[in-house]
Each structure stands twice: as C-alpha cells, then as structure tokens.
C-alpha positions as CSV (number, residue, x, y, z in Angstrom):
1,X,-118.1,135.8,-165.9
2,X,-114.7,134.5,-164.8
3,X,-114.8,131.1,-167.2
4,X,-115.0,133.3,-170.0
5,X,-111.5,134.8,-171.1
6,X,-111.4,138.2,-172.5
7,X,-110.1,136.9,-176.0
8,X,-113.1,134.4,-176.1
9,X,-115.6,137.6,-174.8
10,X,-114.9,139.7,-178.0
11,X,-115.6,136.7,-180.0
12,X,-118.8,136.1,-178.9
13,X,-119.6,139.6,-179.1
14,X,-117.9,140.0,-182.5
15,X,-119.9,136.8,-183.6
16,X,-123.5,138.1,-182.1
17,X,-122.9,141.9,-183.0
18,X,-122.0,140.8,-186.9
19,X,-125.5,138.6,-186.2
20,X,-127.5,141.5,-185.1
21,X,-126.5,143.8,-187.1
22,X,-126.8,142.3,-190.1
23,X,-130.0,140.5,-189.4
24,X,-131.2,144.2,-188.9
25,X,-130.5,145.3,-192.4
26,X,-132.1,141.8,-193.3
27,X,-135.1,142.8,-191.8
28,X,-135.3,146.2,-192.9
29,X,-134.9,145.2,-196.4
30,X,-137.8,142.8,-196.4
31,X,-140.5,145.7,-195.0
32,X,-139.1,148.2,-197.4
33,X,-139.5,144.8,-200.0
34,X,-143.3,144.4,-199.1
35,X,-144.3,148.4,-198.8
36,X,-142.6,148.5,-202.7
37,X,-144.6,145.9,-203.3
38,X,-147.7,147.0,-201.8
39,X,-147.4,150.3,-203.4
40,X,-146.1,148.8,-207.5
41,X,-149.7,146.1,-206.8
42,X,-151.7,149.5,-206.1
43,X,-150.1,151.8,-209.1
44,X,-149.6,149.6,-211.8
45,X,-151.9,146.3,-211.1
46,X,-151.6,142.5,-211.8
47,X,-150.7,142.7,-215.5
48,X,-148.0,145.4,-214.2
49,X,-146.7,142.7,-211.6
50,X,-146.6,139.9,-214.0
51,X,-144.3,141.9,-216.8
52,X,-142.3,142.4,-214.0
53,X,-142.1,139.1,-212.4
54,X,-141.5,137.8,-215.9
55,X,-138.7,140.0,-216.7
56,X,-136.9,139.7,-213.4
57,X,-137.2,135.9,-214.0
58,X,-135.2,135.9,-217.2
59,X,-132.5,138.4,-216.3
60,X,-131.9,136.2,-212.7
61,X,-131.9,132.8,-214.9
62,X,-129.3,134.4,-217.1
63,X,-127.3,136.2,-213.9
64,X,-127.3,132.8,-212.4
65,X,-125.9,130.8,-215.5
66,X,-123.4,133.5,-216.1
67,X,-121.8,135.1,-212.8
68,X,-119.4,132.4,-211.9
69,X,-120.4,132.2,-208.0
70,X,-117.8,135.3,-208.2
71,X,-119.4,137.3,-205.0
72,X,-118.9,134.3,-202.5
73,X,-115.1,133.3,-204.1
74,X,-113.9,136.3,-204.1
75,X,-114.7,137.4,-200.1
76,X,-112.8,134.2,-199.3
77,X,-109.4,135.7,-201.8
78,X,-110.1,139.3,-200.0
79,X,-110.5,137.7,-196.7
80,X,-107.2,135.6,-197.1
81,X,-105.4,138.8,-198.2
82,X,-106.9,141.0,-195.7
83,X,-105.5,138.8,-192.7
84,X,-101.9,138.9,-194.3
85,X,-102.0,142.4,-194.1
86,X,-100.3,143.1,-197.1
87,X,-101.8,146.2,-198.7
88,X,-100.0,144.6,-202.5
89,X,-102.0,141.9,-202.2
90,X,-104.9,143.4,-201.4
91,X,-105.0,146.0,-204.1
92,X,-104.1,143.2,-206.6
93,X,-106.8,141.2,-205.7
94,X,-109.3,144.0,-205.6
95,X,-108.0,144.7,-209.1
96,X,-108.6,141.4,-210.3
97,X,-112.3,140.9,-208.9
98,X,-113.4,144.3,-210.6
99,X,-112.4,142.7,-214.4
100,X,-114.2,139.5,-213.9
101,X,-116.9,140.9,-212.4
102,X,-116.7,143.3,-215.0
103,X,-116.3,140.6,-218.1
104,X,-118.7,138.1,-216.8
105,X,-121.4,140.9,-216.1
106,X,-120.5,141.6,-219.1
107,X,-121.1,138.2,-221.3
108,X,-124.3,137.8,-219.1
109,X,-125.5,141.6,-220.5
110,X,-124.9,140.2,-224.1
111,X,-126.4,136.8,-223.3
112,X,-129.8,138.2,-222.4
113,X,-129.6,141.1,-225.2
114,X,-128.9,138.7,-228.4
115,X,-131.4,136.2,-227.2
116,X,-134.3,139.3,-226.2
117,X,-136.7,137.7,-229.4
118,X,-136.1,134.1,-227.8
119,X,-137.0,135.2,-224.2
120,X,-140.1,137.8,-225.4
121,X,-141.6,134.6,-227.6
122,X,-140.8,132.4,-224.2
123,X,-142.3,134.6,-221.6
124,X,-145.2,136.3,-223.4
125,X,-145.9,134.6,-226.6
126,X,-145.0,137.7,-229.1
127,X,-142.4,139.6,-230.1
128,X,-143.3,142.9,-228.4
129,X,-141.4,142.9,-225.3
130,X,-137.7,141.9,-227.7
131,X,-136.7,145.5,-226.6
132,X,-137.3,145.5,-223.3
133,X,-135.3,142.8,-222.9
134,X,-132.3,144.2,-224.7
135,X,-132.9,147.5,-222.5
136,X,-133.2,145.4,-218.8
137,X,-129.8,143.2,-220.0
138,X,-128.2,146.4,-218.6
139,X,-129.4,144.9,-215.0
140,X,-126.9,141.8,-215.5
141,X,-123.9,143.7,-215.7
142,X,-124.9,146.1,-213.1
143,X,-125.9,143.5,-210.8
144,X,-122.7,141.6,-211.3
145,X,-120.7,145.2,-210.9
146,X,-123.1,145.4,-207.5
147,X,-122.0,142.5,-206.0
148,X,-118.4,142.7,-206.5
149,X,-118.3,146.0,-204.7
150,X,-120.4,144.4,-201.7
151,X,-118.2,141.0,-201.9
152,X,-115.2,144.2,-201.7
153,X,-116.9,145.5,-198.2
154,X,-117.6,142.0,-196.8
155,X,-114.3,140.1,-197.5
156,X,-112.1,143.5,-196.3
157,X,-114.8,143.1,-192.8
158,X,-115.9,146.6,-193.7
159,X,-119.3,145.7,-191.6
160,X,-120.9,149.2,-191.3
161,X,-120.5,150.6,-195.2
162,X,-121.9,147.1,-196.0
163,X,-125.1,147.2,-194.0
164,X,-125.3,151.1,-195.3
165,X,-124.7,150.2,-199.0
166,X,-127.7,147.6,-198.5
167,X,-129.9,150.3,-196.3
168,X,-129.4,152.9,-198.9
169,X,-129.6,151.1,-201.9
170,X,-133.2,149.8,-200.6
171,X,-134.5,153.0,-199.8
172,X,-133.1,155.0,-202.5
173,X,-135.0,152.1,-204.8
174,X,-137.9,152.6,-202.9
175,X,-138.0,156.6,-203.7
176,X,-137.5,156.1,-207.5
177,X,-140.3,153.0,-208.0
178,X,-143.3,154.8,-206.5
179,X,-142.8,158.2,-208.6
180,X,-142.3,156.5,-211.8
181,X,-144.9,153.8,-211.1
182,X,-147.4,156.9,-210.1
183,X,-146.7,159.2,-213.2
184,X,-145.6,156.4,-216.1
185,X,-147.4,153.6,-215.2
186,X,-146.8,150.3,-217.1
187,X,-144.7,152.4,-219.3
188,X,-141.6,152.8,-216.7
189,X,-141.5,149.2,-215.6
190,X,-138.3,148.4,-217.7
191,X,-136.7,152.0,-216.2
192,X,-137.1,151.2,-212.8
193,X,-135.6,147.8,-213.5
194,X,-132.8,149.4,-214.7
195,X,-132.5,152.5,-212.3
196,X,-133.0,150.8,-209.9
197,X,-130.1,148.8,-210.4
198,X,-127.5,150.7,-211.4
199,X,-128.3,153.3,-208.2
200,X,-127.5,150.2,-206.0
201,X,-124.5,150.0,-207.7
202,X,-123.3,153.7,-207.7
203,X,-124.7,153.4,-204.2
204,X,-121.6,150.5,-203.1
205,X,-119.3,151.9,-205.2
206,X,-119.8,155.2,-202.8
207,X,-118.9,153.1,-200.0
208,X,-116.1,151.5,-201.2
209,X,-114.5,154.8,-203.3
210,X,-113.7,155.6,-199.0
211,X,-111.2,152.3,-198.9
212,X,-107.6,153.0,-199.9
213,X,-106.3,150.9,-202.2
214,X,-102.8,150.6,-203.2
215,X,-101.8,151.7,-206.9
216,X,-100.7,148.3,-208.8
217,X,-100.6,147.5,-212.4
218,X,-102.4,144.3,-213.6
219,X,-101.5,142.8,-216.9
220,X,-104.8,140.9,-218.2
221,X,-102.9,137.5,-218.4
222,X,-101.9,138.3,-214.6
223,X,-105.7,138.9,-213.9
224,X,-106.9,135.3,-215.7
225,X,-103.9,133.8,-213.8
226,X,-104.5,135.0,-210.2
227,X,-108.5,134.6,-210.8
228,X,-108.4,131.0,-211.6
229,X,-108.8,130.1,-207.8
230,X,-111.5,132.4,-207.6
231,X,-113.6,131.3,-210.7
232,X,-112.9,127.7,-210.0
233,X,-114.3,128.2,-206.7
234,X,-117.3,130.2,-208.2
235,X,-117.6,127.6,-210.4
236,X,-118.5,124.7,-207.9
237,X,-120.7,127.1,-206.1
238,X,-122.9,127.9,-209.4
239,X,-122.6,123.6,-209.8
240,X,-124.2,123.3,-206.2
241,X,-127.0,126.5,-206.6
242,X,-127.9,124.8,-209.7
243,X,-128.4,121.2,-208.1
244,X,-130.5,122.8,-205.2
245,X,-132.5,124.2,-208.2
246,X,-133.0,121.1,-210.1
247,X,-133.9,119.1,-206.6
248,X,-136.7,121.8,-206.0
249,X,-137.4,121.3,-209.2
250,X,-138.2,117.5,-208.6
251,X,-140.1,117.8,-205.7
252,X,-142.5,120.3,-207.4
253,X,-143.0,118.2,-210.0
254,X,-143.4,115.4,-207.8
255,X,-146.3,117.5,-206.0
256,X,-147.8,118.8,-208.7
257,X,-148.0,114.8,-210.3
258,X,-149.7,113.1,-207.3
259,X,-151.4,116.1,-205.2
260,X,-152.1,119.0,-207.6
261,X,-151.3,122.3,-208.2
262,X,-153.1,123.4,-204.8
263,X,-150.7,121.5,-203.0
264,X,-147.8,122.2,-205.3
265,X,-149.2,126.4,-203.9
266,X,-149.4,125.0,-199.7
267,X,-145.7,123.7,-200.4
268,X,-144.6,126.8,-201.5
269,X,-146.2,128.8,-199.2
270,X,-144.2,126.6,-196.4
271,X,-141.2,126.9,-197.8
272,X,-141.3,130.4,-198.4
273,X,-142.2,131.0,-194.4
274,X,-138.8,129.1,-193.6
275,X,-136.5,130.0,-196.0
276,X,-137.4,133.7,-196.1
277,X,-138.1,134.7,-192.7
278,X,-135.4,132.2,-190.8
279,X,-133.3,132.1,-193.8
280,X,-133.0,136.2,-193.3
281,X,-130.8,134.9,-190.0
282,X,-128.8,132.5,-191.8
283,X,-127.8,135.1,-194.6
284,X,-126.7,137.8,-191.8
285,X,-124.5,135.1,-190.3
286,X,-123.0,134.0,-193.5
287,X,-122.0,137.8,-193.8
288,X,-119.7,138.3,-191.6
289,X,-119.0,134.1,-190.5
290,X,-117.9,133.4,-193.9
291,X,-114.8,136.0,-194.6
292,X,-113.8,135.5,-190.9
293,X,-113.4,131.5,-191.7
294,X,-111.5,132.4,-194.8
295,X,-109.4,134.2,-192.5
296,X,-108.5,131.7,-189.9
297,X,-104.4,131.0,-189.7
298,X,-104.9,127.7,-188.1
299,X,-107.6,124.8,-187.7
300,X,-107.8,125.6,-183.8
301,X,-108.4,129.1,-184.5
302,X,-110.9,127.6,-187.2
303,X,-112.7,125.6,-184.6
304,X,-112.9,128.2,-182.1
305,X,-114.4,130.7,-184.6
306,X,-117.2,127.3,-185.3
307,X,-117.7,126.8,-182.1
308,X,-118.9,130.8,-181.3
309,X,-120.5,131.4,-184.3
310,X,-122.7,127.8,-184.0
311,X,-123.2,128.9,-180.1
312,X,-124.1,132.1,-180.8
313,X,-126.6,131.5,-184.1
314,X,-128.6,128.5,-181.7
315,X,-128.9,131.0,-178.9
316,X,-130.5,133.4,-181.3
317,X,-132.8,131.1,-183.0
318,X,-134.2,129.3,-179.6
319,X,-136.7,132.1,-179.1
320,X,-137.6,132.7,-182.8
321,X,-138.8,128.9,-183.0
322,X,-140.6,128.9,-179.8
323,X,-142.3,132.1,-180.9
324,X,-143.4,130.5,-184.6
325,X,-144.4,127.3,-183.0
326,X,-146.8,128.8,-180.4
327,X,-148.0,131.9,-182.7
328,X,-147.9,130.1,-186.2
329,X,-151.8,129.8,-187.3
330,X,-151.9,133.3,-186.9
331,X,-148.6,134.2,-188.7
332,X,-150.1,132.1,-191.8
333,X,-153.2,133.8,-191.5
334,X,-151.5,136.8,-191.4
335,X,-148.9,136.2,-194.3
336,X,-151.2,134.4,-196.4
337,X,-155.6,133.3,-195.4
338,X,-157.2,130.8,-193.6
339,X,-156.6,129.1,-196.9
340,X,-152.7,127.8,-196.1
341,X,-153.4,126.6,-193.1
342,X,-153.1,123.1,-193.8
343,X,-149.1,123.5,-194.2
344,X,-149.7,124.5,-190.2
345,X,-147.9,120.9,-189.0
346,X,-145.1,120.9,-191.4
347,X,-143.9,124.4,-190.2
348,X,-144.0,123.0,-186.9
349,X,-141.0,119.9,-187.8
350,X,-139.7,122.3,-190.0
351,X,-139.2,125.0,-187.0
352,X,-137.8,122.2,-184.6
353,X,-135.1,121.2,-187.2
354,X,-133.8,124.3,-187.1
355,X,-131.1,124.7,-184.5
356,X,-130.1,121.0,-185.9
357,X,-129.6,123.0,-189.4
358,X,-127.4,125.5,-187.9
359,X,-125.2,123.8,-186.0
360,X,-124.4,121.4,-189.3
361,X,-124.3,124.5,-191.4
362,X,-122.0,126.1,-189.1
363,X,-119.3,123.2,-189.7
364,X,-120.5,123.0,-193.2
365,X,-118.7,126.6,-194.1
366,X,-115.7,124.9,-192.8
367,X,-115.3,123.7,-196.4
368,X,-116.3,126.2,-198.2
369,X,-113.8,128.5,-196.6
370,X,-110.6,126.1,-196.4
371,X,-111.4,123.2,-198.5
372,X,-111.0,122.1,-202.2
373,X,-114.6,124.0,-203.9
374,X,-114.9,120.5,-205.2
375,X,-115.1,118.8,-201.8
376,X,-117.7,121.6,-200.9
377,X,-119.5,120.9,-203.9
378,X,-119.6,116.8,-203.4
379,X,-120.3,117.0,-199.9
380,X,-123.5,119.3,-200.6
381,X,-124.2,116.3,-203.5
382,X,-124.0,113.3,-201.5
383,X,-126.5,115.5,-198.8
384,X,-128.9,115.5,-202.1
385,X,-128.4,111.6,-202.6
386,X,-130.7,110.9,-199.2
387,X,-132.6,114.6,-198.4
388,X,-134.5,114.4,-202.0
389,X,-136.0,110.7,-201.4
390,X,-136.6,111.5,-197.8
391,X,-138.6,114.4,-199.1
392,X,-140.7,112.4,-201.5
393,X,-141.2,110.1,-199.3
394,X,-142.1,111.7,-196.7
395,X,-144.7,113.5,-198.7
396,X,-145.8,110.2,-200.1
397,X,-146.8,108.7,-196.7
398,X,-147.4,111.9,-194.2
399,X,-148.5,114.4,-196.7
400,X,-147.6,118.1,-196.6
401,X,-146.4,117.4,-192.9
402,X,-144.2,115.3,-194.5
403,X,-142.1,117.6,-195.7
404,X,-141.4,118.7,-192.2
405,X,-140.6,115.4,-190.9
406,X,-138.1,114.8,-193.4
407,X,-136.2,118.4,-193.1
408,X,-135.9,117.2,-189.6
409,X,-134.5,113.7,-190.7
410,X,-132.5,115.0,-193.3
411,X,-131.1,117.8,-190.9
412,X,-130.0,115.4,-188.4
413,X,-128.0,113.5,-191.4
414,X,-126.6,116.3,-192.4
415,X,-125.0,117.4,-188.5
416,X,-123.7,114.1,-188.4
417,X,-122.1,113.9,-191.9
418,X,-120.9,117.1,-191.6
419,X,-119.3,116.1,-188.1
420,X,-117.6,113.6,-189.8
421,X,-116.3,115.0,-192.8
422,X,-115.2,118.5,-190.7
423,X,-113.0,116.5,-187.6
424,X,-111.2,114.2,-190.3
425,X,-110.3,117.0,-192.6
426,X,-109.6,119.8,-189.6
427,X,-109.7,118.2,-186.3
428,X,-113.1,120.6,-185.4
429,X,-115.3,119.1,-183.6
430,X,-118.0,120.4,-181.0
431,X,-117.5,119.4,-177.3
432,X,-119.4,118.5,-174.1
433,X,-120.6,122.0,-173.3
434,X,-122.1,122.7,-177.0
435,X,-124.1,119.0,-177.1
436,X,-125.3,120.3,-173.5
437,X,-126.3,123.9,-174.7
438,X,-128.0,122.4,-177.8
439,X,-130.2,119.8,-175.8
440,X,-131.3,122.7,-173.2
441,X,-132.4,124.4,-175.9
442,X,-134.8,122.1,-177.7
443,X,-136.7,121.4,-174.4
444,X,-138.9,124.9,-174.8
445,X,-138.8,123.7,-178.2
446,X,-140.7,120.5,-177.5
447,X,-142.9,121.5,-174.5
448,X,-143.9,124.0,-177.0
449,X,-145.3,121.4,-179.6
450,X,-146.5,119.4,-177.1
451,X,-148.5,122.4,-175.9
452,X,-149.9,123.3,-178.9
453,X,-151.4,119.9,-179.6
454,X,-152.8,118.9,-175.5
455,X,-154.9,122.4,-174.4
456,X,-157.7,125.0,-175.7
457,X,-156.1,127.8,-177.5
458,X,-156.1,129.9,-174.5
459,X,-154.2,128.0,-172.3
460,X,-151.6,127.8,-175.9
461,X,-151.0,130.9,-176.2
462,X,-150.9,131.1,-172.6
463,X,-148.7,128.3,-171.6
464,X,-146.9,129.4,-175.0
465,X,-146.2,133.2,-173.9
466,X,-145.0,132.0,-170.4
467,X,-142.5,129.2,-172.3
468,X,-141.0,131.9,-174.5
469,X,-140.7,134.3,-171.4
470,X,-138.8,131.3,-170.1
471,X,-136.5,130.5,-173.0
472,X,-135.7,134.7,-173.5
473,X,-134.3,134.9,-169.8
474,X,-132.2,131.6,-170.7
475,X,-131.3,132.8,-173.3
476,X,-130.0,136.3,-172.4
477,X,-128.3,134.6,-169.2
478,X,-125.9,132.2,-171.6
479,X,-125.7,135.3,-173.9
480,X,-124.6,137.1,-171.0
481,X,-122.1,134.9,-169.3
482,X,-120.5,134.7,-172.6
483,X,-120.1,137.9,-173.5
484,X,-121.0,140.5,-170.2
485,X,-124.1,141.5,-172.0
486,X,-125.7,143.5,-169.2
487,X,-122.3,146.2,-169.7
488,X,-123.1,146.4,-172.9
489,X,-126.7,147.4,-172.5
490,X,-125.8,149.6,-169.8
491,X,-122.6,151.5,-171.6
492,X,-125.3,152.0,-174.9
C-alpha cells in the first residue's frame, strides 16, 4: 500500500465510488425500464406499443434538433464555477442555465405543437393523432427543464441527490404507467407521456430546491451574453450527435442494400447488446469524470485525474468482458432467441475492443472539458473519416463479424489519435505502469476467446468460470493496492 500516497488513494476511490455508484442507478433504471415495459406490452398490446414508440420518436427528433447540447455545456460552466468557489458566480450561472433551458425547451414545445398535422400525416398516415401531438409537445419543454436541473446536481458534484432524482423519477414513473395503462388503456398513452415527464422534473427540482443559491439579478442581455460559451459549446455537441446519427444512418442503409432487412435486425440487435449494457458503464463514468475534468486548475492535475479515471474504468470492465465472452450465446438467447445468434462472433471483437475504447475515451473528454467545442467536434469528425469505411468494409468482406473486427480497428485508431492530439495540446499522456496494466488485462481477454473456439462447451464454461475467477482476484488486488479496498469493505 505504501506506493500509493494518500492524495492519490482518495482519487482512486473518488473515481471508482462515482463509477459504482452511478453504474448502480444505471442498472436499476434499465430493470425498472424492462418491468414497465413488460407490464405497458401486457396492458395495452402491440398497437399500444407502436403509438408510443411513434410518439416518443418525434418528440426526441425534435428535443434533439432543438436543445442546444445545453445539459453537457452547462456542467462544464457549473463545474468551472464550482472549483472557484465563488458562490456569485455560481448563482449567476445557475440563473443563466434555467432561462435557456427554459427558452429552448420552450421553442422545441412550439416546434412540435405547430407542426402536430405534419408529424400525425408522417407517423400514421391521418390526421387523428394532430392533438396528441400538440398535448405530448409539453414533454420537450419538460424534458429540457429536467435536464437542466440534473446538469445543476452533476456540474455542482452533488452525487447522491443526482443518483436519487434518477431512482425516484424511475420508480415514481413506474407507479403512474401501470394504473393508467390498467384502467384507460390506449386512451392514457399521451397522459403518461406527459406525467410522466413532468414528475421527473418536479422530482429534480426537489433535489435541487435543497442547494442554496445566492440571490443575483440577471438582466436578459446579461443571460444571452454569459450563455454564449455554453450554447456554442452545446452547439458542437448537437453537430457531433447528429454526425454519429447520420453515420448509423449509412451503415443501415448499407446493410439493408446488400444483406437485407434480417441483417439490417442481427446488426441492431449487436449493437444494442454493446452500447446498452457496456455503454450503461460508460454513461456512469461520464457522470461524475466529466464535471471533475471541467474542474481541473492545471494540465498535471488534468492528467492525473485521466490517468485514475482510465485506470479505474479498465479495471472495472476486465471482468465484464471476460464474463460476456464466455457466457454470450446464452445472454443472446436470453435477451433475444436462438434466432440472433449469428451476431455471436461480432460481440466477441466487439467485447475485446472495449478496454481499448476506454482508455481513448478517457483522453478524448480531455477536449471536451478544456478545449475549443470546435476541436472536440473535428476531432470526433476526422474519427468518422476512417471508422465508417472500416465498418462497411469490414461488413463487406467478414460479414456481420465484421463489424466487430472493425470496432476493434477503429478503436485502436482512435487511442492512438487521441494520444496524439491530448499530449500536444496538454502534455497528458499515459506512462509505463498504465501500457503494463492494460496488456495484463487483455490476457484473460484472449485466453478467453481462444477458449471459446478450441473445447466442448463444458470445458468453456468451465475453463471460462475458472478464467473469470482469475481476472476478479486480479482485479480486486490492483483495485486494492490502489485504493486499501479491503478497509473499506471491512469499515461498511
């Protein structure tokens, strides 16, 4: 334990606690997700589902066009303030956030109202469903009001109300769909849409009526002026959702051209399994890693907060791959039928690139945090330049497994363009002990495959379960030489 200072031991354990905790509520929100869902397939059927599905689709094409990237700018402006400790500042900015949330929540609520006949011809071929949509525009600007509050939480590090705004809000949404569903039917679809809501949002404005906030006045010229950072910044970010839309967009299209809609479905379903399940990891990271970046007073303390956070996050993930790659026919099975299991090699590249993609995506927030938002935004463009090609033609020549292949390619890329582009603009770089750490930790990874593809299933799952045993003990020895884990367990 001696190598490790105290300073750097309450990094690690601010950096894996933030983690755990907030890949917790991830979790949690994902079963309450599927027994809602369960439940709305059960009381109101298919038809139910898809006047759903096709109602959320519009008002998130229209939140998406219209919110100005506002809940990721703003934590980085709240973070900045929050570090200076100067209460002024803070209450200004808080000030500030709430009107453009407010305005552009607002423009998106109109947006979607005025053009309700356009998006009930578009979405269900008549004019009946014109006033739902006007009624569900309220979801825009109560979504946009939502986030604001939970960007208020995050950026001012208020860790615990955040993860309970998100727990509640769940639940609470959970306890009004099933009622209405039960007694209303089809008939209070567009009132749970809406309740639902605008209880999250009374729900975070709970936890953040608690914070006190200095009282400032705010002229509205003030407000455009002091927000320009923040909507410039949200600006670039809507640019780069919006390119990772269009690429997905391509690929589909691509699929859907040369293999057919069944393998257009198998793609999806692969996808889905990564992004969702890992990507619930990545999201509790970005959390609390984000507004902690933004906070940084210096690119050494930058690089220090990198080099936990990318420790920590490949420490984390190590078992989680090893565990999909041994266990993955019946997780597919399980999540899907016997039908998907042709995506069954892709998952497997797709799992091994992943401690590649976060320890690029851990320098990658470098820029988001401190940079220009136009260097974040050209840096994630020229990463589209070579991952879309690699992707069709990886499909072209390997097939669905393709796809895997070239995440891994396009991965590795990334980490090294990244590595570049982060040690000329800050100096960070990752040293001996992290390269060593990383290549440890990919050896489970690849006796793993190799398993999977040399003996019987038995011996697999066998060989499998006794690798993962492995790579947990590993794993909770580095965890706890870093941070004195075992005190930890003992004082709790």
């Amino acid at each position: 334990m001696s190598e490790v200072s105290a300073k750097d031991r309450s990094g690690y354990r601010n950096s894996f606690g933030s983690t755990l905790l907030f890949s917790g509520v991830q979790i949690y929100q994902i079963i309450i997700k599927i027994v809602r869902s369960k439940f709305v397939a059960m009381l109101i059927g298919p038809e139910g589902m898809g006047i759903t599905s096709l109602l959320h689709s519009t008002t998130d094409l229209v939140y998406s066009a219209t919110n100005l990237g506002l809940s990721t700018s703003s934590v980085k402006t709240l973070s900045a303030a929050y570090v200076q400790g100067n209460q002024h500042n803070i209450a200004i900015t808080i000030i500030v956030l709430r009107r453009l949330v407010f305005l552009t929540g607002l423009f998106g609520m109109l947006v979607c109202a005025c053009l309700a006949p356009v998006w009930s011809q578009q979405s269900f071929g008549n004019d009946d469903y014109i006033y739902a949509f006007v009624f569900v525009s309220v979801v825009i600007l109560a979504e946009q009001l939502y986030k604001g509050e939970i960007a208020l939480l995050q950026g001012l590090r208020k860790r615990k109300s955040l993860a309970m705004a998100n727990v509640v809000g769940q639940t609470v949404s959970l306890f009004i769909t099933i009622p209405l569903y039960y007694f209303y039917g089809l008939k209070a679809i567009v009132w749970v849409l809406v309740l639902f809501q605008l209880l999250t949002y009374a729900i975070s404005k709970f936890y953040t009526k608690s914070i006190k906030i200095e009282k400032v006045y705010v002229t509205w010229k003030q407000t455009f002026s002091l927000g320009s950072e923040m909507i410039k910044l949200g600006f670039f970010l809507s640019l780069q959702i919006l390119l990772s839309h269009g690429v997905l967009y391509l690929v589909r299209n691509y699929v859907s051209q040369t293999g057919g809609i069944e393998e257009v479905g198998l793609y999806s379903a692969g996808t889905s399994i990564v992004n969702v399940y890992l990507g619930l990891v990545f999201s509790a990271i970005a959390t609390s890693y984000f507004p902690q970046l933004a906070g940084t007073k210096s690119n050494e303390e930058m690089g220090d907060a990198v080099k936990k956070q990318a420790e920590i996050s490949i420490l984390m993930f190590a078992p989680i791959v090893v565990a999909f790659i041994i266990f993955i026919k019946p997780v597919i099975i399980a999540l899907y039928s016997e039908k998907f299991l042709p995506i069954e090699e892709m998952l497997y590249w797709a799992m091994g690139a992943t401690l590649i993609k976060a320890t690029g995506w851990a320098l990658s927030y470098t820029l988001l945090a401190k940079a220009q938002p136009a260097y974040f935004f050209y840096n994630e463009l020229f990463a589209k330049f070579y991952t879309l090609p690699l992707t069709i033609l990886g499909y072209k020549y390997f097939g669905l497994t393709g796809f895997g292949i070239a995440l891994l390619i396009g991965y590795s890329i990334y980490l090294i363009q990244e590595m570049i582009v982060v040690k000329k603009m800050f100096g960070v770089y990752y040293n001996y002990s992290f390269w060593k750490l990383l290549l440890i930790l990919h050896i489970p990874i690849l006796v793993s495959y190799l398993a999977k593809n040399s003996y019987s299933v038995v011996l697999v799952y066998l060989l499998g379960s006794l690798v993962l045993c492995v790579t947990f003990i590993y794993v909770f020895y580095e965890l706890n030489k870093r941070m004195d884990l075992v005190s930890i367990i003992r004082k709790k």
